[in-house]
C-alpha positions as CSV (number, residue, x, y, z in Angstrom):
1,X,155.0,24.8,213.7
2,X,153.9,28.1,212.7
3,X,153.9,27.1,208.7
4,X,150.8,24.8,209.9
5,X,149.1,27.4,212.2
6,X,149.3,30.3,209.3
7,X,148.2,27.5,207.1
8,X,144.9,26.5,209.2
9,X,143.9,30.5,209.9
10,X,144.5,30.7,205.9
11,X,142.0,27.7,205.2
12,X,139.5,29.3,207.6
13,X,139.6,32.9,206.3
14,X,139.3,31.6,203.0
15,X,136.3,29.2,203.9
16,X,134.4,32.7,205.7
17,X,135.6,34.6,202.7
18,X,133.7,31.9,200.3
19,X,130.7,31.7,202.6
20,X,130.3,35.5,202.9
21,X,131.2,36.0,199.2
22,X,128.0,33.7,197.7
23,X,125.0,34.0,200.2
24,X,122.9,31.3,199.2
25,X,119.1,32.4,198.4
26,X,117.4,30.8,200.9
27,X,119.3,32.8,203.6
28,X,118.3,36.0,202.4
29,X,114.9,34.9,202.5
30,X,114.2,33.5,199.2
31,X,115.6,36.8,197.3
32,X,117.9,35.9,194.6
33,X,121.4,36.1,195.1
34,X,123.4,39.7,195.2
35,X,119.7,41.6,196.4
36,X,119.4,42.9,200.0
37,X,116.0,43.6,201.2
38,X,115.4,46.7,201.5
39,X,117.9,47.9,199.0
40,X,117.3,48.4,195.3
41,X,118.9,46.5,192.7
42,X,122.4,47.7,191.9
43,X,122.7,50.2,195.4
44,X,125.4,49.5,197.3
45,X,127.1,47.3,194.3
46,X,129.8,50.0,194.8
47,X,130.7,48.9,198.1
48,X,130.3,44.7,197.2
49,X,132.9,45.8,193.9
50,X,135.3,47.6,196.4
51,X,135.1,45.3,199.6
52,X,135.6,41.7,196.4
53,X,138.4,43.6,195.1
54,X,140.3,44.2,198.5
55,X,140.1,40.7,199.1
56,X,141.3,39.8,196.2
57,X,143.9,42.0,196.6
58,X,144.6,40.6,200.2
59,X,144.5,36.7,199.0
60,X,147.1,37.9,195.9
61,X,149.4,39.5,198.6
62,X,149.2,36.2,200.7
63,X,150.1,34.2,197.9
64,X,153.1,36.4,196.9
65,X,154.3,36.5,200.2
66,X,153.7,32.7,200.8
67,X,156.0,32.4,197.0
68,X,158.8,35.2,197.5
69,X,161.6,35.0,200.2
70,X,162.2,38.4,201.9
71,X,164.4,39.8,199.5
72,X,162.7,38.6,196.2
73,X,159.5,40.5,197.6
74,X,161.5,43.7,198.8
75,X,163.3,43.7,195.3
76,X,160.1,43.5,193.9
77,X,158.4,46.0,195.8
78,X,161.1,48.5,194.8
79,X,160.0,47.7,191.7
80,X,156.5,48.6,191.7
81,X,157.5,51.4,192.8
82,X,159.3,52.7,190.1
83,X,157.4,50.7,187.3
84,X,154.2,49.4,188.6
85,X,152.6,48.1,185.4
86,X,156.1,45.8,185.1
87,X,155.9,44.6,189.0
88,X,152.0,43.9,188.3
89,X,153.1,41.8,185.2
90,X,155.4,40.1,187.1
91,X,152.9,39.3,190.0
92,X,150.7,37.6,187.5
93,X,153.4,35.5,186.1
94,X,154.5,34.3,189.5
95,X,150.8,33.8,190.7
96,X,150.1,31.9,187.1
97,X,153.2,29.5,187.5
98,X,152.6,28.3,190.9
99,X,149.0,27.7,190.1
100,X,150.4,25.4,187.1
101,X,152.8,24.0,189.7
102,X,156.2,25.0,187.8
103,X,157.2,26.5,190.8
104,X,158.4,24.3,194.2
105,X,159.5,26.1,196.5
106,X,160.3,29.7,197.5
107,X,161.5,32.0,194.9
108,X,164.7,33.9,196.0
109,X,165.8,37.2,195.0
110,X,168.4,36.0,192.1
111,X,165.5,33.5,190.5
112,X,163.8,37.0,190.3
113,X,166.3,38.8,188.2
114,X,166.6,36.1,185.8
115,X,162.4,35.8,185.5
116,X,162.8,39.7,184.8
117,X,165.8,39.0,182.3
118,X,163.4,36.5,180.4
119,X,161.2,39.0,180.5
120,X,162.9,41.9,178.8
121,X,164.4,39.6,176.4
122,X,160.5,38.4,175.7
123,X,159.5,42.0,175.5
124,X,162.0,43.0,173.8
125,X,162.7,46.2,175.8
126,X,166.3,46.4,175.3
127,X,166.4,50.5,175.4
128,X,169.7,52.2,175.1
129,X,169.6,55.4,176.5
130,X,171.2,58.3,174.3
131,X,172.5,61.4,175.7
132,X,173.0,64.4,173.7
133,X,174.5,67.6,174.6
134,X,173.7,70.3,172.5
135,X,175.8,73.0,173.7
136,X,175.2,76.9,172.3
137,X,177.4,79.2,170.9
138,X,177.6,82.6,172.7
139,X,178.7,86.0,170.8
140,X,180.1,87.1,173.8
141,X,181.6,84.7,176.4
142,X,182.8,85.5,179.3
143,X,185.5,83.1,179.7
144,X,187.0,84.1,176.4
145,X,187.7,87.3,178.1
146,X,189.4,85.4,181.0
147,X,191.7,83.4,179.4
148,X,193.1,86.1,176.8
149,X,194.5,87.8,179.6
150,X,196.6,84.3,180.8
């Protein structure tokens, strides 16, 4: 029951959000779309820019949450916050498959590891990680000192 009442308040934000995004011209009395009287062209373009890309930032959150299960989305979450580029790569993915329709239902945390397996093995970013200890020679060691004495 709530599936269908998130799914009708989703429908009618995103019908206000497409009726405020593209005010047609004969509301703004007869001025062509994007100018405000009373406003010069391009002021205030900063604040249209910001306020379309939160929204489109709020609809791609909706539709991650609406694909991921709890744990997928805390996994990846943890993710973005260590490699952001590689969380916002795999967003994009996820967003482009269920657009496509590839995807049917939720995607659970272990589908998410082996989407970020195929990943690296696409991207090739296999990286073994090499320690090396260079260690320096003293003239005079302490220790030496120490264990003479034994």
């Amino acid at each position: 029951m709530e599936d269908d009442d998130l799914a009708q308040i989703r429908a009618k934000r995103m019908a206000e959000l497409r009726g405020s995004a593209a005010p047609s011209g004969a509301a703004m009395g007869g001025l062509p779309a994007g100018l405000v009287p009373g406003k010069a062209p391009g002021a205030g373009s900063g604040e249209n820019d910001t306020e379309k890309l939160a929204q489109m930032e709020e609809m791609r959150r909706t539709m991650l949450v609406q694909l991921l299960d709890n744990s997928a989305r805390e996994r990846l979450s943890r993710i973005s916050i260590v490699k952001a580029e590689k969380a916002r790569a795999v967003e994009d993915l996820l967003l482009r498959m269920a657009q496509s329709g590839q995807l049917r239902g939720k995607i659970s945390e272990n589908m998410l590891i082996d989407l970020l397996e195929q990943l690296n093995e696409q991207q090739g970013t296999k990286v073994e990680t090499k320690i090396k200890i260079n260690r320096r020679a003293h003239d005079s060691d302490s220790d030496e000192d120490l264990l003479a004495g034994l």
